[in-house]
C-alpha positions as CSV (number, residue, x, y, z in Angstrom):
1,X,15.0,21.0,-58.6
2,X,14.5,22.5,-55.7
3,X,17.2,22.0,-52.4
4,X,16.1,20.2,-49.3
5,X,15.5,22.3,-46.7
6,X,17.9,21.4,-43.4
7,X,18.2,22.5,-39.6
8,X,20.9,24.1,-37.9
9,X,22.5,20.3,-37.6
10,X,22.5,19.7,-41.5
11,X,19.4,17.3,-41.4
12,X,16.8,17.0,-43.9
13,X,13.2,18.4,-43.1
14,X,10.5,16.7,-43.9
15,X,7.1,18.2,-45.5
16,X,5.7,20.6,-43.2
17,X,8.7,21.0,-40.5
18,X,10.7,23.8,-40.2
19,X,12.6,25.6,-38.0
20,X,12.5,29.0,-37.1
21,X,15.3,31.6,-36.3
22,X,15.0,31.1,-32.8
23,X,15.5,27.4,-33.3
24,X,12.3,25.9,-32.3
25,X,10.9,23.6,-34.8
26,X,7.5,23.2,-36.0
27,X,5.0,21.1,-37.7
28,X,2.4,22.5,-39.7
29,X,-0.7,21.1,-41.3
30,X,-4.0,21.1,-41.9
31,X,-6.5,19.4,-39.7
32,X,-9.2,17.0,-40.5
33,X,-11.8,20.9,-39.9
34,X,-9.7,22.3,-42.7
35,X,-7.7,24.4,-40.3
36,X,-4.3,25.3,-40.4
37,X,-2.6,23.5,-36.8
38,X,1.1,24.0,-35.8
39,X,3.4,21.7,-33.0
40,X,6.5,23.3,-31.9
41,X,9.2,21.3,-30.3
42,X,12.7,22.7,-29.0
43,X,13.8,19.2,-30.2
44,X,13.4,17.4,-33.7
45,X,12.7,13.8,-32.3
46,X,10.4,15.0,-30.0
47,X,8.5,17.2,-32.7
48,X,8.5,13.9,-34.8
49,X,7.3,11.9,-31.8
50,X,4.5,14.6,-31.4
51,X,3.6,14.6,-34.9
52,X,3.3,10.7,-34.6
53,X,1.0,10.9,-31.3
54,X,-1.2,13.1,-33.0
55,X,-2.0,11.4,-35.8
56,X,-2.7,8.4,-33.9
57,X,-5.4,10.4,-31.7
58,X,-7.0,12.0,-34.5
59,X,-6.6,9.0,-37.3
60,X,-5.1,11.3,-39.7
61,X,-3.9,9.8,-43.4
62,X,-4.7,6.3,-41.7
63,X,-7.6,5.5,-44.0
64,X,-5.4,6.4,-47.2
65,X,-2.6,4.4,-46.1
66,X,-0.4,7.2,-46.0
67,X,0.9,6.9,-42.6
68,X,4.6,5.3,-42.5
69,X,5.8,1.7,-40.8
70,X,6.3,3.4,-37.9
71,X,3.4,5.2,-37.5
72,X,1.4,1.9,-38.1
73,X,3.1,0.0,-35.4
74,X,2.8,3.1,-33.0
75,X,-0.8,2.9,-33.7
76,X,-0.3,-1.4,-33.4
77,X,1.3,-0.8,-30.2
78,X,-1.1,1.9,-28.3
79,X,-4.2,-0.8,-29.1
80,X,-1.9,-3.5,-26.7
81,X,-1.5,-1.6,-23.6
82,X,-4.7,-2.6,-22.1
83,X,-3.8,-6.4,-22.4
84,X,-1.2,-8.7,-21.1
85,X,1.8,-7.8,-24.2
86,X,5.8,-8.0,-24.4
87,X,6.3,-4.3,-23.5
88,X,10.1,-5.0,-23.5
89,X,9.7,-7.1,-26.7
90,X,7.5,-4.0,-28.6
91,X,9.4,-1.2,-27.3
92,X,13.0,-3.6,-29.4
93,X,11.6,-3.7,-32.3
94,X,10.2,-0.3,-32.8
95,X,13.4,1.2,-32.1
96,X,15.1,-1.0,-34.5
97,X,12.7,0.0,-37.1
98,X,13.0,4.0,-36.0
99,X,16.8,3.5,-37.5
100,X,15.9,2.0,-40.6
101,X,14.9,4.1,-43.7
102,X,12.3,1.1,-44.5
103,X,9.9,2.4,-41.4
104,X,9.5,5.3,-42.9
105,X,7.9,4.4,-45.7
106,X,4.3,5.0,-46.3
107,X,2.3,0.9,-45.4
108,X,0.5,1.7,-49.1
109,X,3.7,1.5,-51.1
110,X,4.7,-1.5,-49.2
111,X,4.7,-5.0,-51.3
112,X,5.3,-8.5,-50.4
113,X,8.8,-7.9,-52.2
114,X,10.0,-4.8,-50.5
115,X,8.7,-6.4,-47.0
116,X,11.6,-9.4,-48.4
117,X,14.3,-7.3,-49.3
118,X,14.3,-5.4,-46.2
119,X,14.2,-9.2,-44.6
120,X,17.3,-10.0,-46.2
121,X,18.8,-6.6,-44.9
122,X,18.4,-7.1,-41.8
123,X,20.1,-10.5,-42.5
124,X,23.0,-8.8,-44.2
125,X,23.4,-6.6,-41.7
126,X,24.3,-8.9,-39.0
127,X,20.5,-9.3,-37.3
128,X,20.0,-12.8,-36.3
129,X,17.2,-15.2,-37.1
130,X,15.9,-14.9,-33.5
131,X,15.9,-11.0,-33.7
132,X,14.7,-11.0,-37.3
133,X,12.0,-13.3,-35.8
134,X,10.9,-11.2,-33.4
135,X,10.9,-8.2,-35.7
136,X,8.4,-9.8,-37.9
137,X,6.2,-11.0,-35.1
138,X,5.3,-7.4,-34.3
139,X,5.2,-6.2,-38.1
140,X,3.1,-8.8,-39.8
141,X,0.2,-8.6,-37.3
142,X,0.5,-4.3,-37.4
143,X,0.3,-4.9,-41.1
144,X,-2.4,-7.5,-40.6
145,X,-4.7,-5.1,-38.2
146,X,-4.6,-2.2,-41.5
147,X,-5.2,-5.3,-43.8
148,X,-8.2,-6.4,-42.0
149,X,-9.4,-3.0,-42.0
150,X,-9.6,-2.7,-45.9
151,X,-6.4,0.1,-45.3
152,X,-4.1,-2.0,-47.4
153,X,-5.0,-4.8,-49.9
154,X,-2.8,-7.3,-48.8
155,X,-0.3,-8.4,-46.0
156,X,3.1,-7.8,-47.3
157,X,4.7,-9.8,-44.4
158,X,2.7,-12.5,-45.1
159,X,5.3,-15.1,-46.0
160,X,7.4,-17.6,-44.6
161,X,10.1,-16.3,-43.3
162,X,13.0,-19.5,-43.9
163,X,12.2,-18.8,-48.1
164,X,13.9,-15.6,-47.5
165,X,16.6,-15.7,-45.0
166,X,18.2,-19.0,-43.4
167,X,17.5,-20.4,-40.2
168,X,21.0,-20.0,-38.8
169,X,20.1,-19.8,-35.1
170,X,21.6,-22.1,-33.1
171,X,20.0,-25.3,-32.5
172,X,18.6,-25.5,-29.0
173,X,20.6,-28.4,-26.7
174,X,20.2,-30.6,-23.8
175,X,22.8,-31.8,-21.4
176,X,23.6,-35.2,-21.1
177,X,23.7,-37.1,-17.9
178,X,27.5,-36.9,-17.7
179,X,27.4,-33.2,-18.2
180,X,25.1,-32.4,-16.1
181,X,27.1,-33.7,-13.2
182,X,30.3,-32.3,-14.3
183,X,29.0,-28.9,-14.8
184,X,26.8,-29.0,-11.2
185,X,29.9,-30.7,-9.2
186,X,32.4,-27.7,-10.9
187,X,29.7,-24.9,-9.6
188,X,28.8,-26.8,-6.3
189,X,33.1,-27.1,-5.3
190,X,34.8,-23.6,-7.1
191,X,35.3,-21.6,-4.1
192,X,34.0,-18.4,-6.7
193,X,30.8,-19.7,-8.1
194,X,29.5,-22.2,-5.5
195,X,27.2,-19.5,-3.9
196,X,25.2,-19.8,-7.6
197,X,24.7,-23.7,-6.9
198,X,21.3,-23.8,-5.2
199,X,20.1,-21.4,-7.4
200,X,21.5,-23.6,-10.7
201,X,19.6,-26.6,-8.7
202,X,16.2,-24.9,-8.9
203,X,16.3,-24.6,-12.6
204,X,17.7,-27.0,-13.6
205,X,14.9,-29.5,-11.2
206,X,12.0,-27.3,-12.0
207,X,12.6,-26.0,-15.3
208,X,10.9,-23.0,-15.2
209,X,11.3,-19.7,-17.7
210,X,13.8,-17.4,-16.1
211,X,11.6,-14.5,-15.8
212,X,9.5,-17.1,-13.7
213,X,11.9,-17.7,-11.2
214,X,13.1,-14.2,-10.5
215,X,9.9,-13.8,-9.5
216,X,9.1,-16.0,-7.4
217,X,8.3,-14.5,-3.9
218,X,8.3,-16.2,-0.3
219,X,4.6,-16.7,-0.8
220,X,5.1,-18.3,-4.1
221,X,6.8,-21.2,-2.0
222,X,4.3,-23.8,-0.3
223,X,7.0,-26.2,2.0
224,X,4.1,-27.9,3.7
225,X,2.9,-29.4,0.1
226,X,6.2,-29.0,-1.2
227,X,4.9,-27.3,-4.5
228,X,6.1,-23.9,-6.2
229,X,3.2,-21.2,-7.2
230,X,4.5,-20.1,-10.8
231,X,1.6,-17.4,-12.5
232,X,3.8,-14.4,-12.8
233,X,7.1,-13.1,-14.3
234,X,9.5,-10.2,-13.5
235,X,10.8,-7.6,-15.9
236,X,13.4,-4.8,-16.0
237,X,13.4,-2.5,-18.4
238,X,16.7,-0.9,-19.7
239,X,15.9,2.4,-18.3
240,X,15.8,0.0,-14.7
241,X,12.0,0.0,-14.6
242,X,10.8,-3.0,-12.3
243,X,7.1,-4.3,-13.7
244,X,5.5,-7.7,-12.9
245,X,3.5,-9.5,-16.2
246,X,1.8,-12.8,-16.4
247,X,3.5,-15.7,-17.5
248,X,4.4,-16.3,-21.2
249,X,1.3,-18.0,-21.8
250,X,-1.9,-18.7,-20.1
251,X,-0.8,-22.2,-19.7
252,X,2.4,-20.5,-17.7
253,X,-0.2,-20.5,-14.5
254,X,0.5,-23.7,-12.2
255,X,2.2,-25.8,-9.7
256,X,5.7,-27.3,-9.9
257,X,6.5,-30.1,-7.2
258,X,9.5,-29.4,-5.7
259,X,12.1,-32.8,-5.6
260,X,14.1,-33.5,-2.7
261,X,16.9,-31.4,-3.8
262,X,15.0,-28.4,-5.2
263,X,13.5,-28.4,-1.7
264,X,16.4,-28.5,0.2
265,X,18.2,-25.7,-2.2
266,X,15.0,-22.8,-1.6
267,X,15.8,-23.7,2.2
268,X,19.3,-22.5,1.6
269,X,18.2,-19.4,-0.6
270,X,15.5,-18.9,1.8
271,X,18.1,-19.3,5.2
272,X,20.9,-16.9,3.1
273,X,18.7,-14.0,1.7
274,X,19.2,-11.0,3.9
275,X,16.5,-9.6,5.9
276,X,15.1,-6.4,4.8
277,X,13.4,-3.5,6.8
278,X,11.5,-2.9,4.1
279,X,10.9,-4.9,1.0
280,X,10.6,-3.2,-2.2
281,X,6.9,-3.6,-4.2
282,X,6.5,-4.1,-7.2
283,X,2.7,-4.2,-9.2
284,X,1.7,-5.3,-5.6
285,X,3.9,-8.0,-5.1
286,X,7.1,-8.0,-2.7
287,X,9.6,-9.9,-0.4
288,X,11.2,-11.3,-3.7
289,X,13.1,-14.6,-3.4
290,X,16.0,-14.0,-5.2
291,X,18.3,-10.1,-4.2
292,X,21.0,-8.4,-5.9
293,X,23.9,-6.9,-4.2
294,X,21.6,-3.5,-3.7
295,X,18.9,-5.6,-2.3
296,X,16.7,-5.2,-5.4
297,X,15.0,-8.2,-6.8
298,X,17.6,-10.2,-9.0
299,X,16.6,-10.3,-13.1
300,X,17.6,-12.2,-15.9
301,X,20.8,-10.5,-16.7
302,X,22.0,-11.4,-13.7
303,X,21.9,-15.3,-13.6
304,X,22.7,-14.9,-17.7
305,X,25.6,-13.2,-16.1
306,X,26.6,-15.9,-13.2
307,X,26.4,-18.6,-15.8
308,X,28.6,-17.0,-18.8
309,X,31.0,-16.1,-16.2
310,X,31.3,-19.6,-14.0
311,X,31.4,-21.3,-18.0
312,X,34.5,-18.5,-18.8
313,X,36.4,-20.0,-15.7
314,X,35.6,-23.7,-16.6
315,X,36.3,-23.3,-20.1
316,X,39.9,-22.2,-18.7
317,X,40.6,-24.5,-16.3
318,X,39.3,-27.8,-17.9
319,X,40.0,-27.2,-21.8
320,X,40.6,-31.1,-22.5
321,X,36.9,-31.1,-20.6
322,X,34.9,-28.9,-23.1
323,X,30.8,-28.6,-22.4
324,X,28.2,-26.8,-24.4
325,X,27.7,-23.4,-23.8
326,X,25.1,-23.2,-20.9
327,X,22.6,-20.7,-20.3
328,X,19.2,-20.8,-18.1
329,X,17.5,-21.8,-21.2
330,X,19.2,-24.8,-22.1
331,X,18.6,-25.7,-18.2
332,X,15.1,-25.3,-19.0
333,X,15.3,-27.8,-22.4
334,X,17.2,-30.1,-20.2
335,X,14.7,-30.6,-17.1
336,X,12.4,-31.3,-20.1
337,X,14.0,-33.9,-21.9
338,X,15.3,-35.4,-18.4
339,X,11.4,-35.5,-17.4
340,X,10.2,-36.5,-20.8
341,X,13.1,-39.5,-20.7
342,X,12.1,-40.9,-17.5
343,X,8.7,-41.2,-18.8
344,X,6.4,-38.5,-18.1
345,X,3.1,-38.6,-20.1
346,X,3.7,-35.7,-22.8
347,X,0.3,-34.1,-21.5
348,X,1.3,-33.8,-17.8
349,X,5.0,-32.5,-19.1
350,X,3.3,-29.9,-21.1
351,X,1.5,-28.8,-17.8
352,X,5.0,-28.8,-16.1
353,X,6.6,-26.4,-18.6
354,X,3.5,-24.0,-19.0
355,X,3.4,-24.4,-22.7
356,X,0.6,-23.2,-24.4
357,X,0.8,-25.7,-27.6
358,X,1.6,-30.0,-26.6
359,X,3.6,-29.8,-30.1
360,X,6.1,-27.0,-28.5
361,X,7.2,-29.6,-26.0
362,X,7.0,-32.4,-28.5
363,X,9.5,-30.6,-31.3
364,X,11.1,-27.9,-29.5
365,X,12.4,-29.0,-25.9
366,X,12.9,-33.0,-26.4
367,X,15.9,-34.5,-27.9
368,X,16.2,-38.2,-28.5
369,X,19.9,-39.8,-28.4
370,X,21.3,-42.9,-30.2
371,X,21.3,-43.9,-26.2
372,X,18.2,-43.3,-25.0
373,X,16.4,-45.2,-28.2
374,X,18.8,-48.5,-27.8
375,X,17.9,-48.3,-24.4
376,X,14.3,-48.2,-24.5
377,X,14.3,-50.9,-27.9
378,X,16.0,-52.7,-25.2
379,X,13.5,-52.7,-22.7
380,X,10.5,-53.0,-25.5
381,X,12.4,-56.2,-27.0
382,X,12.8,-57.7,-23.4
383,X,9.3,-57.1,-22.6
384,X,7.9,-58.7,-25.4
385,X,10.3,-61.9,-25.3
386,X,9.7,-62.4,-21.8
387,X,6.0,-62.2,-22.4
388,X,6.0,-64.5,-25.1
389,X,8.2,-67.0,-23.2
390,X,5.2,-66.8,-20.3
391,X,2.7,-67.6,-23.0
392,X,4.7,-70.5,-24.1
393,X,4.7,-71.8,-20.9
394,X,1.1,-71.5,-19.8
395,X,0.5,-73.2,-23.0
């Protein structure tokens, strides 16, 4: 049996690299003319990377179903830039799947039981329902795309994903009244964290995605009509790449009324944000509501930030005290169930939250209490006694 060939650094070759005694690698192989092509790289990843484009502009081994998870996903991927995708969301999961041995693996070896046991290795390995998740939602539907073009003969991710690995995310939460107003009156009078409170207001009384409200711009705000414009999102990539994309869904376009308080907290945000010579664009849109410390638009991390720090110190100073660990998101689920407990119609609160699907905001972002139901059998029992007592008397 015959040793595999290795670079300079000890790693394996695959078919048809090399590298030659000056230390450039190469690629050879034959093309669809029946020529013999070569594509040298002064870097291994990047002749792998090459290799990869290539194939995807010429189609090669894609009809056989010879080309490898990544290559498929690649080829996914390149078909989504012309339309409103998760760029961030893509670019995680194929980087995951460039460190596991299962992407690269040819898509016509792949069955429904080796998609499963890679599942439960991720699982094993400390990956998190949430991450596996999101992992699958970009596999299954590259897997889908060769299915539906008679590459493979089935979709091996074609399962559900809770018979393989447990749901063990955490369950999302809503704060109570009480807590509410504890954690709101800690942020609004620590001498530290109080410069966060108008912005803790706005989410929490409007509810909207994160994303959403970083980027919000002064146009975005309408004071006269009191309503906030919400069809856009702000993104940084990890490399510090500022992009603007639509908003989660297509239902993510609309208006959000701004209460009393949420009104009064853009004022301060509004009357605090420093003046700028000149505002930094971004896809065409500028003068961004919310700034970091280098005057660039404020993202995600940062609020994430604000809160898990501000919960650090109240956690320390008010132990006998405890509250649930708060993030943007579980301000979001809160505005929700507040909304959808003081009697909004579920149709109008699905407009409110931009979701896409009336059953996300029926199962996902409401959460009944003992309380709330006693209350409102209460007020259901009261009704109908006092109605029939009416009855009795007209009678």
């Amino acid at each position: 049996m015959s040793e595999k060939r290795k670079d300079n650094k000890g790693r394996i070759l695959k078919t048809g690299e090399s590298q030659r005694k000056d230390l450039i690698y190469q690629y050879r192989y034959t093309d669809i003319h029946g020529k013999r092509q070569t594509i040298y790289s002064s870097d291994l990843k990047e002749l792998r990377e090459k290799v990869i484009q290539k194939q995807l502009d010429d189609g090669i081994d894609y009809a056989a179903g010879e080309v490898t998870v990544i290559e498929l996903l690649e080829r996914y991927i390149s078909l989504k830039q012309g339309v409103r995708y998760n760029k961030v969301g893509y670019n995680f999961v194929l980087n995951l799947i460039k460190k596991e041995d299962f992407g690269y693996r040819q898509i016509r070896d792949i069955k429904v039981s080796d998609a499963q046991q890679w599942i439960m290795k991720l699982h094993n390995d400390g990956k998190g329902y949430s991450t596996i998740t999101s992992v699958r939602g970009v596999v299954k539907p590259a897997f889908q795309m060769a299915y539906n073009e008679d590459i493979i003969r089935r979709n091996p991710f074609d399962f559900k994903l809770v018979d393989v690995v447990p749901n063990d995310s955490q369950k999302r939460i809503a704060m109570t009244e009480e807590q509410q107003e504890l954690w709101m009156g800690f942020i609004r009078n620590d001498k530290t964290y109080a410069k966060y409170y108008d912005e803790f207001v706005v989410l929490l009384g409007t509810g909207m995605r994160v994303s959403e409200f970083r980027g919000l711009t002064k146009s975005d705000l309408d004071f006269e009509s009191r309503k906030i414009r919400v069809d856009h999102q702000l993104v940084r990539e990890r490399g510090g790449k500022y992009y603007v994309e639509k908003t989660k869904t297509e239902c993510g376009c609309r208006f959000i009324p701004m209460t009393e308080e949420v009104y009064q907290s853009l004022k301060n945000i509004l009357t605090r944000r420093k003046q700028l010579k000149t505002e930094m664009m971004v896809d065409g849109y500028s003068s961004f509501l919310l700034l970091d410390k280098d005057d660039k638009p404020k993202v995600a991390l940062h609020i994430e930030n604000e809160m898990r720090w501000a919960m650090k110190k109240y956690k320390k100073l008010h132990s006998d005290n405890p509250l649930p660990h708060i993030t943007p998101h579980v301000f979001r689920h809160t505005f929700c169930t507040n909304m959808a407990n003081a009697g909004m119609d579920i149709k109008t609160l699905q407009y409110v939250m931009g979701h896409s699907d009336v059953g996300v905001t029926l199962n996902v972002y409401t959460h009944a209490s003992y309380d709330r139901a006693a209350e409102q059998m209460a007020k259901i029992l009261d009704f109908k006694a006092d109605t029939q007592g009416k009855q009795r008397k007209s009678g």
